[in-house]
N, C-alpha and C positions, 0 to 999 in steps of 0.2 A: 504494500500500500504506500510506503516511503520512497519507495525507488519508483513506482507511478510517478504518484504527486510529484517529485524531483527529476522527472522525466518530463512531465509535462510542462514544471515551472521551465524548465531550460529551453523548450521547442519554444513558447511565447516569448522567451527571452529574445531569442534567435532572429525569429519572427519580428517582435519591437525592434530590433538593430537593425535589421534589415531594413525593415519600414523607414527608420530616422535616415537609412544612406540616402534608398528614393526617394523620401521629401527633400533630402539637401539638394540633392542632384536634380530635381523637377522647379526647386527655388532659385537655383544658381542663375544669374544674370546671364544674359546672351552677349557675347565677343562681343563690343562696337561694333570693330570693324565689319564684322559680319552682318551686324545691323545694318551698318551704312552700302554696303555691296548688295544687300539684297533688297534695301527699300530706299534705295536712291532714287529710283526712274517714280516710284511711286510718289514719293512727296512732291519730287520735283515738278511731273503733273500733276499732282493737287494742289501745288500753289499757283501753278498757271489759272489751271481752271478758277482757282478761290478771287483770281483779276488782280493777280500780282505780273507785273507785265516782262517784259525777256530782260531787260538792263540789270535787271531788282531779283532775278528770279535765283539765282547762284548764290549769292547773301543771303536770301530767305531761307534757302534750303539749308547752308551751312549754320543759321541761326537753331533751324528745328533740331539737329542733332545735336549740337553743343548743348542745350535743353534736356534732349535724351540724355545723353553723355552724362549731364548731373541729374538726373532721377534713374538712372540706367536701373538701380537695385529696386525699384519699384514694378519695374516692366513685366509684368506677368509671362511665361512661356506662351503664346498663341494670341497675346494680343499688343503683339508689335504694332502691328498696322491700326488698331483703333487707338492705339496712343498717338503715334506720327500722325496719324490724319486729326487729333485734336487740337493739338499743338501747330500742325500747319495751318489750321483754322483761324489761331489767334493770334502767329506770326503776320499772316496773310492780310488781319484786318488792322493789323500794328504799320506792318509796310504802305500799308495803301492811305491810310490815316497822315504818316508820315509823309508821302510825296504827297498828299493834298492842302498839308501845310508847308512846303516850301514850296511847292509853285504857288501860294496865294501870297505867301513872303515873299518871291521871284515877283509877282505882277507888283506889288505892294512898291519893292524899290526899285523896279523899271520905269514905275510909271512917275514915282518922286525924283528919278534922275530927267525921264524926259522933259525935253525943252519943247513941243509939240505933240498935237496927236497921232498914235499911231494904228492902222487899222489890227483890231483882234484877231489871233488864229494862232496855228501851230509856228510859224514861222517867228511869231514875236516868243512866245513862251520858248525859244530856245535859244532864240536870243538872249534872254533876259536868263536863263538854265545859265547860258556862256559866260556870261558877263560874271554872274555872282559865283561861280564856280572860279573864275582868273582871280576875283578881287580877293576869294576867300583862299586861293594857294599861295597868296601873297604874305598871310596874315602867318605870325608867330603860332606853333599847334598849343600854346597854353590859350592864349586870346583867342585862337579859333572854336577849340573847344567849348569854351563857356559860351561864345558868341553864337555858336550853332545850335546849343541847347535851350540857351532864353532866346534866342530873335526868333528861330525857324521851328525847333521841335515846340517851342511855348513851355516851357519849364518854367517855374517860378525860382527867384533866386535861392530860397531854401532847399527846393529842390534838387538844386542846381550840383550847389555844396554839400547835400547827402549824397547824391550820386559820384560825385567826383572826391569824395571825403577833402572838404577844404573848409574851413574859416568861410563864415560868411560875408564877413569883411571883405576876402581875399576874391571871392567870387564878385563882388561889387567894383570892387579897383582893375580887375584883371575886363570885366563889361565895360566900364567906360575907356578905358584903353582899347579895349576892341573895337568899339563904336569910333573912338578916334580915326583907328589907324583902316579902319573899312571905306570909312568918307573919305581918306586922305590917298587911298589906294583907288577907289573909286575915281575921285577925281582923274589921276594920271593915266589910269585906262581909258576915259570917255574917248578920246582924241583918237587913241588907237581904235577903239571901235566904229566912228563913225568915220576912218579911212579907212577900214575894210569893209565899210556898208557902201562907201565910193565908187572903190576897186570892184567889188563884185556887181557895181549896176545898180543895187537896192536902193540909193538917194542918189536924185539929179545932181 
């Protein structure tokens, strides 16, 4: 009857050890890399589709994994793809958020530099893409950084200096320095722009 029961406690034992390797082994995270090789085409078309457009689409996709990458131990076995596809959902409406607030920042100071009116369409929005895209490679990356986060993303200064862990001071002093050195870069661009609006025909 001892050697039963001591027979049997030992199979159950057996048995629970076993079990605890399958549960480790069915919990264990999936490679990244594997992640990313076998659901790359997938996100990548689900951000298109989600109206993240081709320029934007390469950074959204590399944003959705690096996301994965830090919740990777969360990722259940079998539901890779309904995680990636949540997270490209809220990448997708984050990117498109984002370029609908620097082109209305892009019209905003096209239309404060212009001296004239100019007719609407694709052709000025990228004008005006070009323009602040030159004045802003011009700008120091400390002054550009905060400058991009309060003028175009719309951050709040607070926000600004949690995000960047800085002094809110510092964020303050380093904005109006940016705001200087944007007008003053601005300016020495105008001239150059409107002799290649010359050159190419687009002004008599």
């Amino acid at each position: 009857m001892n050697n039963a029961t001591k027979s049997g406690r030992e199979d159950a034992d057996e048995t629970s050890n076993h079990g605890g390797e399958v549960s480790a082994v069915t919990s264990a995270p999936i490679p990244f890399s594997k992640l990313v090789s076998d659901h790359l085409a997938f996100v990548w078309r689900s951000l298109r589709r989600f109206g993240v457009g081709s320029a934007d689409v390469d950074d959204a996709a590399q944003r959705v994994f690096l996301i994965a990458n830090e919740k990777l131990d969360s990722i259940r076995a079998g539901s890779e793809r309904s995680f990636l596809i949540a997270v490209a959902m809220r990448v997708a409406s984050h990117t498109r958020r984002a370029n609908q607030r620097r082109e209305a920042a892009q019209q905003r100071w096209f239309e404060s530099q212009a001296t004239a009116p100019v007719p609407e369409g694709p052709a000025r929005r990228a004008e005006a893409r070009d323009m602040l895209d030159r004045v802003l490679d011009k700008m120091p990356a400390d002054l550009r950084s905060v400058f991009v986060l309060f003028e175009l993303e719309e951050l709040t200064v607070d926000e600004v200096a949690a995000l960047l862990r800085l002094p809110r001071g510092t964020v303050a002093t380093r904005l109006r320095r940016a705001r200087m050195v944007f007008r003053e870069q601005a300016r020495l661009l105008e001239p150059q722009s409107k002799a290649m609006k010359r050159s190419n025909g687009s002004e008599p």
